[in-house]
N, C-alpha and C positions, 0 to 999 in steps of 0.2 A: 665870404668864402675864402678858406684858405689853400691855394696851388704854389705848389714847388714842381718847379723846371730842374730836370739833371742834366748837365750840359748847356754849357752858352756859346753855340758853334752857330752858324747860319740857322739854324732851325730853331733852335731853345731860345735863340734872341727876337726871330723875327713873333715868335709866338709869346711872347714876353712884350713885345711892343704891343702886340693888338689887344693884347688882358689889359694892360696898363691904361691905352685909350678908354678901353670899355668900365673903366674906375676900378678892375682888380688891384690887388696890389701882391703879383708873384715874387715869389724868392727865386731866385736862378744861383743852383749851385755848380762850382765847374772845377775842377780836381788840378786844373793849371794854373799859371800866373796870372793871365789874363784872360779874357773873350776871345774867341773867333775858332777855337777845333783847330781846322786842317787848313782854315784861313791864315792863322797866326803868321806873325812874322817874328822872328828869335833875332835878339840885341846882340851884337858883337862889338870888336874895336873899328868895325868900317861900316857900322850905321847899321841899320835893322834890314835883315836881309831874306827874304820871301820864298824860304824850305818846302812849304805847303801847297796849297793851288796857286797855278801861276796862271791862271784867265778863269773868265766863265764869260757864258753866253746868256743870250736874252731871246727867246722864242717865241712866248706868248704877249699876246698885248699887254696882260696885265702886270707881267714883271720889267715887260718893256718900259712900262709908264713909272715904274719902283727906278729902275737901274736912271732913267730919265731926273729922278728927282736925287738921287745920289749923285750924280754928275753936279745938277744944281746945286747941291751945299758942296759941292770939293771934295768930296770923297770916294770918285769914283771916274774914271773917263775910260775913253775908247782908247784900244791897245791898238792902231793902225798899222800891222804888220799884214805879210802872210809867210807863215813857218814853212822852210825849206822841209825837201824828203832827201836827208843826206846819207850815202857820201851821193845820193842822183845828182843833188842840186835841183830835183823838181818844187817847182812849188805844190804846199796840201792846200783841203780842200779851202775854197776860200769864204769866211764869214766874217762878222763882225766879231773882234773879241773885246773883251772889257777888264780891265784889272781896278784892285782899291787904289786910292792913291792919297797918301803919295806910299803907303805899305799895305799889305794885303790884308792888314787888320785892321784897316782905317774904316771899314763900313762895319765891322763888327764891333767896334769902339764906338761909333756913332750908334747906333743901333741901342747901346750898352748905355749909355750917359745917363739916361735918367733913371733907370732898370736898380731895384736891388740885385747885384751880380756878389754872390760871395764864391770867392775866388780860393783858391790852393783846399779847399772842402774835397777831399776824396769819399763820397758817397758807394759806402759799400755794403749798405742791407736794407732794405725797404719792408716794414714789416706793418700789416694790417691789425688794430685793435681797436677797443672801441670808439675811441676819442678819436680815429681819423689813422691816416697813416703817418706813422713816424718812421725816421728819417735819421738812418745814423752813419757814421763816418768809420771810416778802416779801422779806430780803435775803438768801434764800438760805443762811444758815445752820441747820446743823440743828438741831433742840430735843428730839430722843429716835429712838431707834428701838424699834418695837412688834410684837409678834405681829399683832396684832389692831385695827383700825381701825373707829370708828364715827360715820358722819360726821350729824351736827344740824345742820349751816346750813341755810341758804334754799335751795329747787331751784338758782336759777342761780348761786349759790357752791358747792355740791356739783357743778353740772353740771362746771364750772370745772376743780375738785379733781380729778373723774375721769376729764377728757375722754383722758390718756392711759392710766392702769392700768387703769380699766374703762370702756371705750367702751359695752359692753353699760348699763351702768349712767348711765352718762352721757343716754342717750338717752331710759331714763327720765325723768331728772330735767330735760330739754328740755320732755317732752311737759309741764311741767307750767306753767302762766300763772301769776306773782305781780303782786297788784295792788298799786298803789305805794300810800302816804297822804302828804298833806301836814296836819301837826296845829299846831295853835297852841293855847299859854298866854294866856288873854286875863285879867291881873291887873287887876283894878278899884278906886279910888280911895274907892269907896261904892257900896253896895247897889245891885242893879236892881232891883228888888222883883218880880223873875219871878215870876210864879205854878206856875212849874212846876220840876224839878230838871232831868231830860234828856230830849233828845228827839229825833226823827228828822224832821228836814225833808223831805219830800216833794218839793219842787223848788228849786234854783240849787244853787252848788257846795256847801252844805254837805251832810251824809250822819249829822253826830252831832253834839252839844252837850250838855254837862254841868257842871252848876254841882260844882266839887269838893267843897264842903263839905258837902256833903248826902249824899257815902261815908261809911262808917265811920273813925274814927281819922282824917279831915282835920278842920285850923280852917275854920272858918267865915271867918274877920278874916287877911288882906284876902280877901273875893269873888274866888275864880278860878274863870273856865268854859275848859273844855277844846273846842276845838271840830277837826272832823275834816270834811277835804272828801272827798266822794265818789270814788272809784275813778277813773272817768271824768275829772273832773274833776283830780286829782291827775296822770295820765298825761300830757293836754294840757298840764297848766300845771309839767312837771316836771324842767327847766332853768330856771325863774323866778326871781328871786329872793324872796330871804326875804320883803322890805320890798314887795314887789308883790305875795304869795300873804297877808299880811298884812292890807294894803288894802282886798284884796278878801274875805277872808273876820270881817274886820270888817264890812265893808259888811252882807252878808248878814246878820250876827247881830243887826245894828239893823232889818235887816227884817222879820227874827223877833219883835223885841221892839222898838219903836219905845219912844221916850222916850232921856231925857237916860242918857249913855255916860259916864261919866267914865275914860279909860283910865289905869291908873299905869305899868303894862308890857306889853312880849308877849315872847311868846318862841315862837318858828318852828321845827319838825322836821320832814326829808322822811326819812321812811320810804319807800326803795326798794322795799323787799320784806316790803310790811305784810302779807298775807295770802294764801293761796294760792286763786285763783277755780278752780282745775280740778285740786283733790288727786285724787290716784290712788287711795283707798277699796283699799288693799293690805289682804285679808283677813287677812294675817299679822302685819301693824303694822310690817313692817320690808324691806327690800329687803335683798339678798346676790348679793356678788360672789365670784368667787375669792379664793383666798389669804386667807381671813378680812378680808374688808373688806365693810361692813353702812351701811346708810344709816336714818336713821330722823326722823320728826320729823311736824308738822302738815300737810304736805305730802305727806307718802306716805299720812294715812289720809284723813282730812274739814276740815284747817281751822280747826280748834278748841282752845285748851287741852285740853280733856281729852283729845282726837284725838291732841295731840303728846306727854303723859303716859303713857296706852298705848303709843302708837308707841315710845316710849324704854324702856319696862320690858317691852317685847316682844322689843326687840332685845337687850336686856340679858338676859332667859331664854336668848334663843340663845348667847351668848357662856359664858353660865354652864355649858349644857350641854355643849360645847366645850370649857373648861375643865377640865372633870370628866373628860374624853377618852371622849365617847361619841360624837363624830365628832370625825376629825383636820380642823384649815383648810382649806376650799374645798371639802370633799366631801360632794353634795345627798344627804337623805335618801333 
């Protein structure tokens, strides 16, 4: 059986793993440099610096016992904070958090090792013929054709993919809202002698702050904080430029912590489609169209790493079941 994975983000991998176990052998196509989506971590001149998700949590047992086993091989440990509510200085709520380590890509890369992963593939037409579906790139050339299709992007890159083979599907992934992020590297020349590691601003544009080196597996030397503008504010300000969303959410972080700034660099990231504000909570973890073509990811369950971890090794059960020929493509239980 032939499956192509679009997207090698937490979801496209974790379901790429479990085809792989089951003796598939998926292609996983991903339109960036590397694995990991909103995990990734982007290379600078001060070491690879974590623009993306900067924690996830662990709820159920059975991702408990997954994030348990990433710790064991080193790619993964407990982030032992708790983030301030500033400028209160309250402490939030308190849980366990967990970051990759020693970069946020480090379990998406592990995940990724043995996986055909082909990388910088922008996947931009999915078209059903007789021979299966094929699978073609921005310019139009094809890159495979496949029994079985399982699409991991963003809502409105899936919406995109399936606005003609599955319209039903398609409208799905309309109904669903991603909020944008605008994130900055704010590299520092010397200390700021924060009293705190991360935190949640309660008012202006910012929405997160994090001094890196206070995660596991980061230096300390040079000082980088990660800072993340809120939702709201990222949407408004999301044709800006870099050097003006910049500015501005410098501004802010000196508001947070007043005293001498010594900046050495920044470095600016707009996440289009940081997070999903209105996932679909699909009790199955996975959406299904005709013709074997499956959607799965953070978006169709809650939002979450581990929401897009399920979502992907749910979808990856179905295809396995499928595979075993205990339904032929397309036909509901």
């Amino acid at each position: 059986m032939r499956v192509a994975v679009i997207g090698a983000g937490i979801a496209g991998l974790a379901a790429g793993a479990l085809l792989s176990q089951a003796g598939l052998a998926p292609v996983i196509f991903e339109k960036g440099r590397g694995p990991g989506g909103r995990t990734s971590s982007k290379r600078t001149d001060h070491g690879s610096i974590d623009l993306g998700a900067q924690y996830f949590t662990a709820q159920d047992s059975v991702f408990k016992d997954q994030v348990a086993d990433w710790i064991n091989a080193e790619v993964a440990a407990e982030w032992a904070i708790t983030p301030m509510v500033l400028p209160e200085r309250q402490p939030a709520r308190a849980q366990r958090r967990f970051v990759s380590s020693p970069k946020m890509s480090s379990i998406a890369r592990y995940l990724a090792k043995d996986l055909d992963v082909r990388t910088e593939v922008h996947v931009a037409e999915i078209v059903r013929e007789l021979t299966g579906w094929v699978v073609r790139d921005r310019m139009g050339q094809p890159v495979g054709d496949f029994d079985y299709l399982l699409i991991t992007a963003p809502a409105p890159q899936a919406q995109s993919l399936l606005a003609e083979p599955s319209p039903a599907l398609a409208a799905q992934a309309a109904n669903v809202r991603m909020n944008p992020c605008w994130s900055l590297g704010l590299v520092l020349g010397s200390p700021t002698g924060a009293k705190f590691d991360a935190g949640f601003p309660s008012t202006g544009p910012l929405g997160w702050i994090a001094r890196s080196g206070s995660r596991p597996g980061r230096e300390a030397v040079p000082e980088v904080w990660i800072l993340h503008a809120t939702a709201q504010w990222s949407q408004t300000h999301i044709e800006a430029s870099p050097d003006s969303v910049t500015s501005a959410l410098v501004d802010a972080f000196r508001a947070l912590h007043p005293g001498p700034l010594e900046i050495a660099d920044t470095i600016a990231h707009r996440w289009r489609f940081a997070r999903a504000a209105s996932p679909l909570a699909e009790p199955q973890g996975y959406l299904e169209g005709d013709s074997g073509l499956l959607c799965a990811g953070d978006w169709v369950t809650d939002g979450r790493v581990e929401g897009a971890w399920h979502s992907g090794r749910a979808a990856a059960l179905r295809l396995i079941d499928l595979a075993r020929g205990q339904l032929p493509p397309g036909e509901a239980e």
